[in-house]
C-alpha positions in Angstrom: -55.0 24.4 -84.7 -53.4 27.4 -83.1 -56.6 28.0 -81.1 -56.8 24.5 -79.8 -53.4 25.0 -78.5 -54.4 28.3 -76.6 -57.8 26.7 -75.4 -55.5 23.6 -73.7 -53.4 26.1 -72.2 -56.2 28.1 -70.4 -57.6 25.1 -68.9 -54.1 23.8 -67.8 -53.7 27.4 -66.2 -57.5 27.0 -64.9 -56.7 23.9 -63.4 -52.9 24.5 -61.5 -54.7 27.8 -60.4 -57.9 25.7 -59.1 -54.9 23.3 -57.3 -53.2 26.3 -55.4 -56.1 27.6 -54.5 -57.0 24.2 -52.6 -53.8 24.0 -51.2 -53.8 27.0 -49.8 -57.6 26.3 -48.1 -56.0 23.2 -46.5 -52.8 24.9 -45.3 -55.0 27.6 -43.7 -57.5 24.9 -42.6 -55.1 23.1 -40.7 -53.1 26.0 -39.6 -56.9 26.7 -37.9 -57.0 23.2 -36.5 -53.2 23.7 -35.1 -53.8 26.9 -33.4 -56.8 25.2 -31.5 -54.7 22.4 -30.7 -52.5 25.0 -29.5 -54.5 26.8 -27.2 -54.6 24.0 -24.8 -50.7 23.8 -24.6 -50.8 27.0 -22.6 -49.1 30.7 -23.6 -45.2 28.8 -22.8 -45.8 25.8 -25.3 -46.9 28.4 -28.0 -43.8 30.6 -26.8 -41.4 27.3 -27.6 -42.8 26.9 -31.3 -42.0 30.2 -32.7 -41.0 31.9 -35.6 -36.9 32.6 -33.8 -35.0 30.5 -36.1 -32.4 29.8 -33.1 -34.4 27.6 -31.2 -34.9 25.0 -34.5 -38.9 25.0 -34.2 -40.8 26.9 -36.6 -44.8 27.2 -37.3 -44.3 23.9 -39.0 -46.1 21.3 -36.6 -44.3 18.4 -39.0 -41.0 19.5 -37.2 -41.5 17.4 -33.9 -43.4 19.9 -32.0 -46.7 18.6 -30.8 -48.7 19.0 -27.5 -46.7 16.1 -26.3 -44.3 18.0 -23.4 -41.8 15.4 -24.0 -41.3 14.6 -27.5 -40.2 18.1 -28.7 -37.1 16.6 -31.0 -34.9 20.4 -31.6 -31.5 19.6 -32.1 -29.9 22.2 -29.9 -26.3 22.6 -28.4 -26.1 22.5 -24.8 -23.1 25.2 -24.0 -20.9 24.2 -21.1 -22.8 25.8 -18.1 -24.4 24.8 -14.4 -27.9 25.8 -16.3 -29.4 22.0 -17.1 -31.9 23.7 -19.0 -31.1 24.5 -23.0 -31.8 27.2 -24.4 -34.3 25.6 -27.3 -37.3 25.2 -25.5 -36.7 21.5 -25.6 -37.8 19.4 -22.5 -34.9 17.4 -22.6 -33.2 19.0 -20.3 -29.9 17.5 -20.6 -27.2 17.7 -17.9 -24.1 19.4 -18.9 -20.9 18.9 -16.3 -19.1 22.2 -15.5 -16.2 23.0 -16.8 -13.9 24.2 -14.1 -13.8 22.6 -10.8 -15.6 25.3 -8.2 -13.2 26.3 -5.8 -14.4 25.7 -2.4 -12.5 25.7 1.2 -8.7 25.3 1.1 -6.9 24.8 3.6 -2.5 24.1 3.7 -1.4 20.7 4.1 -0.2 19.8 6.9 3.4 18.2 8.0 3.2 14.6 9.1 4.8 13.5 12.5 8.4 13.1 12.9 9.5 9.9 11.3 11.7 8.4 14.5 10.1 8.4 17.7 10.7 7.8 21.6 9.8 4.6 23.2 8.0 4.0 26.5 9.9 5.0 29.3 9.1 3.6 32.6 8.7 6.7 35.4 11.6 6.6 38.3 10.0 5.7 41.7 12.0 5.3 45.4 11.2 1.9 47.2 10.0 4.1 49.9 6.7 5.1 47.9 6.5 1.7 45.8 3.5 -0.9 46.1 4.2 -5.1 46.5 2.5 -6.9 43.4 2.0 -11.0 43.5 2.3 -11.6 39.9 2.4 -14.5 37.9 4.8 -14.7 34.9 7.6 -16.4 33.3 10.9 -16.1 34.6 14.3 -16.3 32.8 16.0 -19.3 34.0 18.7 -19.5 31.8 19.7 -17.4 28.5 22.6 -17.3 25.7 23.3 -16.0 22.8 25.2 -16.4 19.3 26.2 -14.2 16.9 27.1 -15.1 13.2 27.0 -14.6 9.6 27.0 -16.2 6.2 26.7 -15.5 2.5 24.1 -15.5 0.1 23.7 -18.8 -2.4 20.9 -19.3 -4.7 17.4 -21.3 -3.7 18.7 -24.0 -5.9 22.3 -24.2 -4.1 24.5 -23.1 -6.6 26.4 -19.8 -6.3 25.0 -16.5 -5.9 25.8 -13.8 -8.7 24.3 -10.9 -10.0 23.3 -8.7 -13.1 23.4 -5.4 -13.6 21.0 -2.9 -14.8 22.0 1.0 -15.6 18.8 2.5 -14.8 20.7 6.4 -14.6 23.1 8.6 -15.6 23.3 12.2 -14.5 26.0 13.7 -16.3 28.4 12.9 -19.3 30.5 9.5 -19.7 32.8 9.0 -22.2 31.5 7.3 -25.4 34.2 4.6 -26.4 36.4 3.2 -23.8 35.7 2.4 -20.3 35.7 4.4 -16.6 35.5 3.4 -13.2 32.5 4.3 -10.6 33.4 4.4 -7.1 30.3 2.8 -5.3 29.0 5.1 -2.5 26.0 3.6 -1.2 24.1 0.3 -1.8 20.4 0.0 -0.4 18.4 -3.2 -0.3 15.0 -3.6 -1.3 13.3 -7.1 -0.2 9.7 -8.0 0.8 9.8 -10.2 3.5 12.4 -12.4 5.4 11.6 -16.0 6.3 13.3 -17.6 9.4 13.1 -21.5 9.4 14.9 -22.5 12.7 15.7 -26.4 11.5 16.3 -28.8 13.8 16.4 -27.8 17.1 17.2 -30.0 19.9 18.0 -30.8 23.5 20.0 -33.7 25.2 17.1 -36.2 26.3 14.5 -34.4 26.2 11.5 -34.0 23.7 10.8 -30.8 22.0 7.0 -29.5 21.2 6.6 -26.8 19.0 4.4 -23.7 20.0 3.2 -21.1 17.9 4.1 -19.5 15.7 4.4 -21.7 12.3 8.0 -22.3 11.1 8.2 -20.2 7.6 5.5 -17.7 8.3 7.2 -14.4 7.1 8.5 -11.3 10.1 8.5 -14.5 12.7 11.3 -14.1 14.6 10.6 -16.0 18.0 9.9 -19.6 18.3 9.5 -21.5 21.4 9.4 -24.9 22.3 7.6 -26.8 25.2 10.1 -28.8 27.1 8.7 -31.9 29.5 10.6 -31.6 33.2 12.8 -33.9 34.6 14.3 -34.3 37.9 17.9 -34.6 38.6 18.4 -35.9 42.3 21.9 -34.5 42.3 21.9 -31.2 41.6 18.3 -30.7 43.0 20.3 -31.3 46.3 23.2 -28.9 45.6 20.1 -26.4 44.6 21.8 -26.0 41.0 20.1 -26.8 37.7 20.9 -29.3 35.0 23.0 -28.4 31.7 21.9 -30.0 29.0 23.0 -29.7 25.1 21.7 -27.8 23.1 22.1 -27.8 18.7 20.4 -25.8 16.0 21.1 -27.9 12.7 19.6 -26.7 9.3 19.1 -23.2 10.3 18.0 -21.2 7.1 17.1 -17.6 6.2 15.7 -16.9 3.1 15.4 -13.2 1.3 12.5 -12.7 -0.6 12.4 -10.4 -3.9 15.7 -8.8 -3.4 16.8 -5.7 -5.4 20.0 -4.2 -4.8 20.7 -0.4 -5.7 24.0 1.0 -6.2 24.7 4.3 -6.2 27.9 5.6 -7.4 30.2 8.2 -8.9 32.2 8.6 -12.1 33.9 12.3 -11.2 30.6 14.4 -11.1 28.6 12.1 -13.0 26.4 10.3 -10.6 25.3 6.3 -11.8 22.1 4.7 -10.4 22.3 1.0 -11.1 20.0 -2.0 -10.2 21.6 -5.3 -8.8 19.2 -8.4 -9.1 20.0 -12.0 -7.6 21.2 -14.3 -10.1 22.5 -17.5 -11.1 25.8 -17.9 -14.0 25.2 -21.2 -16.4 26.8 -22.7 -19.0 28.8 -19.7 -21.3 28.4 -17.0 -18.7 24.5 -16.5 -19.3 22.7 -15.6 -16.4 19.7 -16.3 -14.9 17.6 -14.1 -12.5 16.3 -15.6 -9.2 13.6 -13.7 -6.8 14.9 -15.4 -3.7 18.6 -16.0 -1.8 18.9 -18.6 1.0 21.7 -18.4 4.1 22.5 -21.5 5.3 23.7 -21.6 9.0 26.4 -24.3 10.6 24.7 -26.2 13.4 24.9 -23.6 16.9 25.5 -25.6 19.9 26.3 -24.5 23.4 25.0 -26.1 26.7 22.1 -24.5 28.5 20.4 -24.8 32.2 17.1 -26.7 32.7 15.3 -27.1 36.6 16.8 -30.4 38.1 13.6 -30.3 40.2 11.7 -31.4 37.8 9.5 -28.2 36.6 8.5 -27.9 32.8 10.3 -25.3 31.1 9.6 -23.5 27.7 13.0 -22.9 25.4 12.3 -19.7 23.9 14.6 -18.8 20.6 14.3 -14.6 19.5 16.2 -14.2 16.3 17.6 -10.7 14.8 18.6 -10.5 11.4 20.9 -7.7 9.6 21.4 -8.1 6.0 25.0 -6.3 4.5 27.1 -6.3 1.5 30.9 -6.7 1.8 33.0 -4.1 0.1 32.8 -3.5 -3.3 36.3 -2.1 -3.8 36.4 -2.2 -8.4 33.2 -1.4 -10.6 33.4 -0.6 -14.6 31.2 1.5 -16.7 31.2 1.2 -20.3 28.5 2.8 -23.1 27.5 -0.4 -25.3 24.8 1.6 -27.3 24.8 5.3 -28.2 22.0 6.3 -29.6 21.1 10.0 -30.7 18.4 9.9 -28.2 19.4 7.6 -25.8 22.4 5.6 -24.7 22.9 2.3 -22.8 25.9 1.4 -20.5 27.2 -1.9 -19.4 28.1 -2.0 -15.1 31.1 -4.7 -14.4 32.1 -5.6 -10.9 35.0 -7.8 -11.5 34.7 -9.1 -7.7 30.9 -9.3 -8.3 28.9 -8.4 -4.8 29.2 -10.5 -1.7 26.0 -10.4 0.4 26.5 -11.4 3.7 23.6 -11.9 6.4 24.5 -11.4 10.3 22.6 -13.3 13.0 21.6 -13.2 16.3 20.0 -16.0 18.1 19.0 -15.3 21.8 18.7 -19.1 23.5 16.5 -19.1 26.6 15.1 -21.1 29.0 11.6 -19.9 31.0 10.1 -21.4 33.8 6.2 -20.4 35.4 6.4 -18.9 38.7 4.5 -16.5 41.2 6.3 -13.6 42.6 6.0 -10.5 44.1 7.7 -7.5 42.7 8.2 -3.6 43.9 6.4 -1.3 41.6 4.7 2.4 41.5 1.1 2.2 42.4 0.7 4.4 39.3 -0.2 3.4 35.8 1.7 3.5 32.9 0.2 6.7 31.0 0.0 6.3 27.0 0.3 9.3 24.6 -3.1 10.8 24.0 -4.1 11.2 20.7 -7.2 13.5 20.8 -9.6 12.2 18.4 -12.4 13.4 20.2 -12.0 16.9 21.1 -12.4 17.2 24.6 -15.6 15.8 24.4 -15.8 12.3 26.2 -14.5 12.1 29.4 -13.1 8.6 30.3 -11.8 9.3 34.5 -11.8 6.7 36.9 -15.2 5.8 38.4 -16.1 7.1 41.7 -18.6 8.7 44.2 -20.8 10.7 42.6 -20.6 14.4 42.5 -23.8 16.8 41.8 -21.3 19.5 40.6 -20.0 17.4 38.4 -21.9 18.2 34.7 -21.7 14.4 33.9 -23.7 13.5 36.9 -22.5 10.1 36.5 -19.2 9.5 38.8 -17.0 10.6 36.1 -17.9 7.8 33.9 -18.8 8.0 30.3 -19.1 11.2 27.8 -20.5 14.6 28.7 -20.7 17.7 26.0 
């Protein structure tokens, strides 16, 4: 029994022996087969499936390595470099952004242009060196002008009023009880003002409408075609006709209006925001975008042509929105928090906006005239964008010293 056991063992030890050995014949057989498969990638693919344990290929053709170019899968970090190449031997090649912006040309910043600036100023000239021009153009005939003001209401009609919002403190204010700010400047922040003229008319006569529209915002001139009519009478006394003229319904509106105060309580300075509102029913308030002006009716006579000429009745408004004094304002903290505390702004005579108008009335007639003038241009700024390159002088004979060869005309380098 004892020998049976030692005879089974043998050939179990025969037999794993016999399996090694056939193992290793096929590992070496298709090592062999590998290494000709090899030889066809070329010295660099054998040099990318090494035995360096950094690159993640090894002699192991199971790992992803194969003559494919492409499909060798390493897993390899790419460091944070310019190089798009890894380091693996991979084909990949993935693209790795720096990580530092390269420093090129730098150059300072430069100032911008003053902020106020110089109108166009006519050049002096003597009549002695002046020029005659026949022009055509429209002269004044007659001109006028108001001046007046009104305050704000609410689109709706009711009465303006306003709430407060404490956007700032810079400094200490005490934490119970209540201080006065002394209001130092207020600044007004609006998008757009709309000018709708109304009704505008004159006595007996028909009124057209030119461009522009009535409503469109930053329109301030509207003019009006006016039909001629001839007044025997004063055509013979070589005078002109006066005839009424009314602006009813005349309204301004203020679009997305944002007042900021800016005030003092000793050396603690107070930024606070003033929006447009409306007060209901147990003081609550409600925030409109918008305040209206509403004008009383302007009516003065102006002077038409009795000799019958058509006329345009021009109407340039300027606009200057203002707040009345604000002579009491209270600051008060509602909420102190550790971290942050919130105040509560009371102006007991809440603000009075108040917009001033002027309305320049005139009549224009058509006619030719000559006028005295200089014989030279006006001369704009020149704003060299090109560098001396072009050169834009008045046509004339040619010159063969000029470089241009062309008169003058056109650009030359």
């Amino acid at each position: 029994m004892q020998d049976l056991k030692k005879n089974k063992k043998r050939i179990a030890n025969h037999q794993n022996k016999q399996m090694d050995n056939n193992v290793i014949e096929q590992e070496k057989h298709e090592e062999e087969e590998y290494d000709e498969l090899n030889r066809g990638c070329g010295s660099k693919q054998k040099s990318q499936c090494s035995n360096n344990n950094n690159n993640g290929c090894n002699t192991n053709h199971n790992n992803g390595c194969n003559t494919n170019h492409n499909d060798c899968d390493c897993d390899c970090d790419c460091g944070c470099n310019t190089n798009h190449h890894n380091n693996c031997g991979c084909n990949t090649k993935p693209k790795c952004e720096p990580c530092e912006a390269e420093e090129k040309d730098c150059v300072d910043n430069k100032k911008c242009g003053p902020e106020c600036g110089n109108p166009l100023v006519a050049p002096k000239f003597s009549t002695a060196n002046s020029v005659p021009f026949a022009i055509e153009a429209n002269r004044v005939f007659d001109t006028m002008m108001f001046q007046t003001f009104t305050d704000a209401i609410a689109p709706n009609g009711e009465a303006l009023s306003f709430e407060y919002d404490v956007v700032e403190v810079r400094g200490r204010i005490p934490r119970s009880g209540q201080v006065n700010v002394t209001i130092e400047k207020i600044c007004m922040n609006y998008s757009g003002v709309v000018i709708d003229p109304g009704c505008t008319t004159l006595e007996d006569y028909d009124l057209q409408p030119l461009d522009p529209e009535v409503g469109r915002p930053c329109e301030t001139n509207f003019e009006y075609a006016v039909c001629g009519e001839k007044n025997i009478k004063c055509c013979n006394q070589g005078k002109g006709k006066n005839v009424v003229y009314k602006q009813r319904g005349l309204t301004v509106t203020v679009e997305d209006l944002v007042l900021e105060l800016r005030g003092k309580c000793g050396c603690t300075e107070i930024t606070v925001f003033a929006y447009p509102a409306v007060r209901g029913l147990g003081g609550q308030t409600r925030r409109c975008e918008d305040v209206e002006f509403i004008f009383n009716t302007l009516s003065a006579p102006i002077c038409l042509p009795a000799d019958g000429r058509s006329a345009t009745l021009r109407q340039d408004f300027q606009t200057d929105l203002t707040v009345d004094c604000i002579g009491k304002a209270i600051l008060k903290c509602v909420d102190d928090d550790p971290c942050e505390s919130y105040y509560d702004l009371c102006i007991p005579n809440d603000i009075d906006l108040v917009l001033c108008l002027q309305c320049v009335v005139s009549t224009l007639i058509n006619e030719q005239i000559v006028v005295l003038g200089s014989s030279d241009p006006v001369k704009p700024r020149l704003v060299d964008t090109f560098n001396k390159v072009c050169d834009f002088k008045t046509c004339g004979p040619k010159n063969d010293a000029d470089n241009n060869h062309n008169g003058g005309c056109g650009c030359s380098r």
